[in-house]
C-alpha positions as CSV (number, residue, x, y, z in Angstrom):
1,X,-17.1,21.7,0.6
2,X,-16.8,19.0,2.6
3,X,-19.1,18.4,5.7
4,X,-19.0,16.0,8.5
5,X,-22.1,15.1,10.1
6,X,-21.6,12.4,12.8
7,X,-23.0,11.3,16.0
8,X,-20.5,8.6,16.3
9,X,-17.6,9.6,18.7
10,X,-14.7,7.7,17.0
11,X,-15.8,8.3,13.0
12,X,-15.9,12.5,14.1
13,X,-12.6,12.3,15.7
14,X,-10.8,10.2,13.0
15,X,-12.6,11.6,10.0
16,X,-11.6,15.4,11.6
17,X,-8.3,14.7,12.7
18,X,-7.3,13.1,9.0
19,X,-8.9,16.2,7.3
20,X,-6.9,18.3,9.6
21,X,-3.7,16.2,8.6
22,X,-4.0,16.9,5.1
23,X,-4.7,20.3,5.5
24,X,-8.5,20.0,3.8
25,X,-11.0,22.8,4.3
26,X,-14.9,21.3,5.9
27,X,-17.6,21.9,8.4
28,X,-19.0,20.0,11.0
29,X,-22.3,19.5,12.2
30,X,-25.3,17.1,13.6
31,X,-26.4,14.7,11.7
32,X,-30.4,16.2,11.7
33,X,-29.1,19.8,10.9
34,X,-29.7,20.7,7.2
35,X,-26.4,21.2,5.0
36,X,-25.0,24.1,3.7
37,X,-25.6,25.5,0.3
38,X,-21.8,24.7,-0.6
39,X,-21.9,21.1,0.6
40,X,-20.4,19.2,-2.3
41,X,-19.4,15.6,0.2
42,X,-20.9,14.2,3.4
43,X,-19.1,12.4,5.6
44,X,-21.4,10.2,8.1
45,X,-21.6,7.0,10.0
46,X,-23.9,4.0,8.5
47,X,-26.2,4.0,11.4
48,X,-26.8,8.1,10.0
49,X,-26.7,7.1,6.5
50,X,-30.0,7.4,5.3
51,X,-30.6,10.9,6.8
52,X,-28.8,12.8,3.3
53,X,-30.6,9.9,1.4
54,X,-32.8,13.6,-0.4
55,X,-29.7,15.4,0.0
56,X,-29.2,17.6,-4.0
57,X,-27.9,15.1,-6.7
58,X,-25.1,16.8,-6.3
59,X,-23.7,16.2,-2.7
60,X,-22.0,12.8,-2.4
61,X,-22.4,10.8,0.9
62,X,-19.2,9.0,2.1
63,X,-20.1,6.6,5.0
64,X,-16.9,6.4,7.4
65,X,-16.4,2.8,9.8
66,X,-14.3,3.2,13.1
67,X,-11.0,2.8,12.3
68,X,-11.3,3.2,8.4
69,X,-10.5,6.9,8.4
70,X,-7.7,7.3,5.7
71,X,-10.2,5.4,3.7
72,X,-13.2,7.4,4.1
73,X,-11.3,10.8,3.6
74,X,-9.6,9.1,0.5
75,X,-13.4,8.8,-0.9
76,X,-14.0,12.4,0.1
77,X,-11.6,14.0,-1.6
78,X,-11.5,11.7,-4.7
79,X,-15.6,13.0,-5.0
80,X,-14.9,16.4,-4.1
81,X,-12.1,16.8,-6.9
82,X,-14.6,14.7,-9.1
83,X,-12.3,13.2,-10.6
84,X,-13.3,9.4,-9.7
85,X,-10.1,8.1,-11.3
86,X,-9.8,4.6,-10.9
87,X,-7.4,3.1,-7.7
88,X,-4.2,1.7,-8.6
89,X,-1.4,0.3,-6.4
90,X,2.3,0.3,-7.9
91,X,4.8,-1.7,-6.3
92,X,8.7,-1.2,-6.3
93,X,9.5,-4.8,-5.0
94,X,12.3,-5.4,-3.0
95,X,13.0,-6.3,0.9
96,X,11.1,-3.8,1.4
97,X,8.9,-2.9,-1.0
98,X,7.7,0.7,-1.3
99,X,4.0,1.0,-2.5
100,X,2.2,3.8,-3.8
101,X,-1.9,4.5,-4.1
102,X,-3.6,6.7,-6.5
103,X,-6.6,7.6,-7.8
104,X,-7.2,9.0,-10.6
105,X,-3.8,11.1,-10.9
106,X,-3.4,11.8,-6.8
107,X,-1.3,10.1,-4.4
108,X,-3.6,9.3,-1.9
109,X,-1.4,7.3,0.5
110,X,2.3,5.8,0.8
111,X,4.2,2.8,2.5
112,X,7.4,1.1,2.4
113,X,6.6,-1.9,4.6
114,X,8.8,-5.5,5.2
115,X,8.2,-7.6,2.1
116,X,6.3,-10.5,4.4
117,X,3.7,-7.5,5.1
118,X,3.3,-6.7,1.3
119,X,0.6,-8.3,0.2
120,X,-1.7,-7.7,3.2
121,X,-1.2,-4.1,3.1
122,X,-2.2,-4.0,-0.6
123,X,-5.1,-6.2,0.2
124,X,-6.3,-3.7,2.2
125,X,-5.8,-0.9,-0.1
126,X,-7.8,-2.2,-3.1
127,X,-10.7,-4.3,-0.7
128,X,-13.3,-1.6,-1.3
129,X,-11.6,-0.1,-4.8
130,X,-14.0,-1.0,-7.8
131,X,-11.9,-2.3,-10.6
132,X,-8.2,-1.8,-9.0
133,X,-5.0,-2.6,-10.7
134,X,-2.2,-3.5,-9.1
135,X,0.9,-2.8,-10.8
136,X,4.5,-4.2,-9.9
137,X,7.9,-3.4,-11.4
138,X,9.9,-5.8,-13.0
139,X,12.9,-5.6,-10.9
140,X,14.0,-7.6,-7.7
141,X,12.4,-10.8,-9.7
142,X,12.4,-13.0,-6.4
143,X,10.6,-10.4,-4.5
144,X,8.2,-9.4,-6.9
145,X,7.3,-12.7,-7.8
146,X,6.5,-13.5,-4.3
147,X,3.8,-10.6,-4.4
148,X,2.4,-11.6,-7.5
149,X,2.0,-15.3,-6.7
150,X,0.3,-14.3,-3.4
151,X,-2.6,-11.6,-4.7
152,X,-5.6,-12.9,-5.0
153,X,-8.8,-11.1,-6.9
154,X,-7.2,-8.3,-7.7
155,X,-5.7,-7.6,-11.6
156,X,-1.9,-7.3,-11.8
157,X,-0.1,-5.8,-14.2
158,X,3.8,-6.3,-14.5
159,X,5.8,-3.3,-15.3
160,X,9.4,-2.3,-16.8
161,X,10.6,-0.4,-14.0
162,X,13.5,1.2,-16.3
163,X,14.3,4.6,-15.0
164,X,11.4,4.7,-12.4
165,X,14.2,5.5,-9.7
166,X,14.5,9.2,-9.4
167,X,17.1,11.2,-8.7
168,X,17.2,12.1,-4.5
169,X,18.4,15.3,-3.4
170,X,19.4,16.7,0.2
171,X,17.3,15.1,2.5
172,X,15.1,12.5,0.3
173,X,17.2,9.6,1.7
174,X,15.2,6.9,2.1
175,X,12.0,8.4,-0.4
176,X,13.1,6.0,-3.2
177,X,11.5,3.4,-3.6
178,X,8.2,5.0,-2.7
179,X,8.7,7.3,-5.7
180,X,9.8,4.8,-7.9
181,X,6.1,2.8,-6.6
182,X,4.3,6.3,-7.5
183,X,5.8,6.3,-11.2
184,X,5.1,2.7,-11.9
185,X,1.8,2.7,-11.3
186,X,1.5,5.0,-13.9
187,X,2.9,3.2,-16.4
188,X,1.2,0.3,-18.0
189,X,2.0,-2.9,-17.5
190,X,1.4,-6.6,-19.2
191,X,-1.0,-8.7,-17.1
192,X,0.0,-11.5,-15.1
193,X,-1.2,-14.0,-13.2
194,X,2.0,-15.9,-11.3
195,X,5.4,-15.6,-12.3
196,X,8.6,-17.8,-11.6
197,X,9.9,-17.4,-8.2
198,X,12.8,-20.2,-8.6
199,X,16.1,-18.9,-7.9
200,X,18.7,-18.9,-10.0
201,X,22.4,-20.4,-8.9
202,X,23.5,-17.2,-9.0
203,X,20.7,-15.4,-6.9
204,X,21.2,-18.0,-4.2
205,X,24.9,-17.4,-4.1
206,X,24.6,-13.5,-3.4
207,X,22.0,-14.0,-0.3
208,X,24.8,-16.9,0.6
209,X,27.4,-14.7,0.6
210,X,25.2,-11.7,1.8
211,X,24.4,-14.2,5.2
212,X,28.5,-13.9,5.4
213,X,28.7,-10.2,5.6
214,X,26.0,-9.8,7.7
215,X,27.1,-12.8,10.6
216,X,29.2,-11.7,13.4
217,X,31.0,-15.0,12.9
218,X,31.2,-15.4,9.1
219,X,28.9,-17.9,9.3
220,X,27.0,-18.7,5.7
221,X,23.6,-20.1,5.5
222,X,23.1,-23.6,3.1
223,X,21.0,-23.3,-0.4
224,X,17.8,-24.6,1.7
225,X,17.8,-21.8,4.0
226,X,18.7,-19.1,1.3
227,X,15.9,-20.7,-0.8
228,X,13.4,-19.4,2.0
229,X,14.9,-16.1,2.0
230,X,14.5,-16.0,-1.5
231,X,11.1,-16.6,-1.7
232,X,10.5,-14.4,1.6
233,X,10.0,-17.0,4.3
234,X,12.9,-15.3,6.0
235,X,14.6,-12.6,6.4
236,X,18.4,-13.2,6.7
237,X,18.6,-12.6,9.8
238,X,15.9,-15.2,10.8
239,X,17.4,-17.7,8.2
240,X,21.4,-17.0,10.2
241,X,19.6,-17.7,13.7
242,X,18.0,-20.7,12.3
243,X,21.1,-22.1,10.9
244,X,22.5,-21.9,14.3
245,X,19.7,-23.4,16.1
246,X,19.8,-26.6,13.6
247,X,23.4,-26.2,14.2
248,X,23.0,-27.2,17.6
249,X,24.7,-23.5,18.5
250,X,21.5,-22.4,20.1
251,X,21.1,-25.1,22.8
């Protein structure tokens, strides 16, 4: 059972509202009252810390920070279900990458964020891991290589994302690329530590021609400006309002 003994007024209320969220069974109570017989985690604040420091060898203390909720509960459960399975990230690359955390076996949290956002948002995830993994599919080379040239102190692993894509049904629109992230961090992947992020004539000529389709005015960025959106300086969008301003269209 999890319990939650805090005097802090933010740690309670985000610790009990994300247990609440994810539909976990605990108990509540002060910080100086003894725990129950059943108590297998303890959920507290660091300046309460040290009050379970003779709790049984078996109860596992979690110390929550304001603001780090998801994190703290993502500790809980991973010590209540015992497994303490290791943390890895997969990573569907793309514009907007979808990325997937597990521990052990469980999906403990999900994003599909803008691919400029990518690498802090990962960051974050693995900061207070021991030994995380990151692991990145192979697809959407330009993307991914941006991600892996940018991660720092943290093992990466590339992946063959070959058939990570699942089928969708009714109503999963959207859910793909965050499954595809859950099923390649699975799979293992050769280690790598930066990876060509030069684009090829070919790749420059589809976000050319992609600028085209996407201007109001057919208008078609140059190779510099698609070079930056290749690399993820810029979105499209940003890269067609830049061509106009250095076109002199914007003044």
């Amino acid at each position: 059972m999890i319990v939650v003994a805090t005097a802090d007024f933010e740690v309670y209320h985000g610790v009990v509202n994300e247990l609440r969220d994810r539909g976990t069974t605990f108990t509540t109570l002060e910080p100086d009252q003894p725990l129950p017989k059943r108590t297998t985690v303890v959920v507290t604040d660091a300046e309460h810390v040290d009050a379970f420091a003779d709790a049984e060898p078996t109860v596992t203390t979690i110390v929550a920070e304001p603001g780090e909720s998801r994190s703290a509960v993502d500790r809980a459960l991973t010590a209540l279900r015992g497994d303490g399975g290791r943390t890895t990230v997969g990573v569907d690359p793309g514009r907007r990458p979808g990325i997937a955390v597990l521990t052990g076996e469980t999906v403990v949290a999900a994003f599909q964020v803008p691919l400029a956002d990518a690498v802090e948002r990962i960051q974050r995830e693995v900061r207070d891991a021991a030994d995380p993994v990151v692991r990145i599919g192979d697809g959407a080379r330009l993307q991914g290589s941006t991600i892996v040239n940018d991660l720092e102190g943290v093992r990466v692993e590339l992946v063959d994302e070959t058939g990570t894509t699942p089928y969708l049904g009714t109503g999963a629109r959207g859910m793909g690329d965050v499954l595809a992230a859950v099923n390649i961090a699975r799979l293992e992947g050769k280690p790598i530590e930066a990876r060509d992020v030069e684009p090829t004539a070919g790749e420059l000529q589809v976000i050319k021609d992609r600028s085209r389709e996407q201007s109001e005015t057919n208008r078609t960025i140059d190779e510099e400006l698609a070079r930056r959106v290749a690399a993820g300086e810029l979105t499209i969008e940003e890269a067609l309002a830049e061509h106009r301003r250095l076109s002199g269209e914007d003044s």
